[in-house]
N, C-alpha and C positions, 0 to 999 in steps of 0.2 A: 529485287529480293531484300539487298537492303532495308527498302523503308517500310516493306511490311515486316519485318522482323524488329525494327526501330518500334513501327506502332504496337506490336503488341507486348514490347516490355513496356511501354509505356503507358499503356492499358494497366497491365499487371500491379506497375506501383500507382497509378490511380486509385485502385480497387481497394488497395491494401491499408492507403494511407488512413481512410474513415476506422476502420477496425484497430489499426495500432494504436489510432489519438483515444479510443473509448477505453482502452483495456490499459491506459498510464494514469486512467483515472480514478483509483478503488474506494469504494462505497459503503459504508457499516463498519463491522469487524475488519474488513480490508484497511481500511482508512487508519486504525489505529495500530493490526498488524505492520504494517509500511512506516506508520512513523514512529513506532516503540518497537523495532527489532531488537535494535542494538542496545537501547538502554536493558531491555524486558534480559538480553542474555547473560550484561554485564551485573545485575542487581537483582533480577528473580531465577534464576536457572534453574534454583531446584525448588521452586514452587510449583504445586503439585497440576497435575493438568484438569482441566475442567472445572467448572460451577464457580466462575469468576474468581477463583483463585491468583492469576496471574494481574487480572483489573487489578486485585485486591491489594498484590503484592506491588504494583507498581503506586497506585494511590501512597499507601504508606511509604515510599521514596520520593514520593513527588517534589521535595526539594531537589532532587540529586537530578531530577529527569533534565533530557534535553530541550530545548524549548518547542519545539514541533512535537516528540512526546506530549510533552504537558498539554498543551494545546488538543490535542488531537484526543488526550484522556479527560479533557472538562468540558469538550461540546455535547451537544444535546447528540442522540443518536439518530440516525438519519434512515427511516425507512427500512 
């Protein structure tokens, strides 16, 4: 009973491991969400929501950004 109970947690995090590595990896709007939280709440907070208002507000601090921010604010957009 053991070693079937063994195999199928071990199944279990097999299964799970391919899903968790895809969803650490975010793509577009994600990608710049993840690396301008922090600056976006410490320098745009009340910049207003939508029609790139916040890009907007954060470009214009672009000195003060983090280096992952900045980076992540001057690539090409991705799909």
């Amino acid at each position: 009973m053991k070693i079937c109970l063994g195999m199928v947690a071990l199944a279990a995090v097999a299964f799970t491991l391919p899903v968790t590595a895809q969803t650490n990896q975010p793509t577009g709007r994600g990608t710049l969400r993840a690396a301008c939280s922090t600056d976006a709440q410490k320098l745009c907070a009340n910049a207003p929501k939508g029609k790139g208002q916040l890009r907007s507000c954060l470009q214009e601090h672009q000195s003060e950004l983090s280096d992952g921010c900045r980076s992540a604010l001057t690539a090409p957009p991705k799909g």
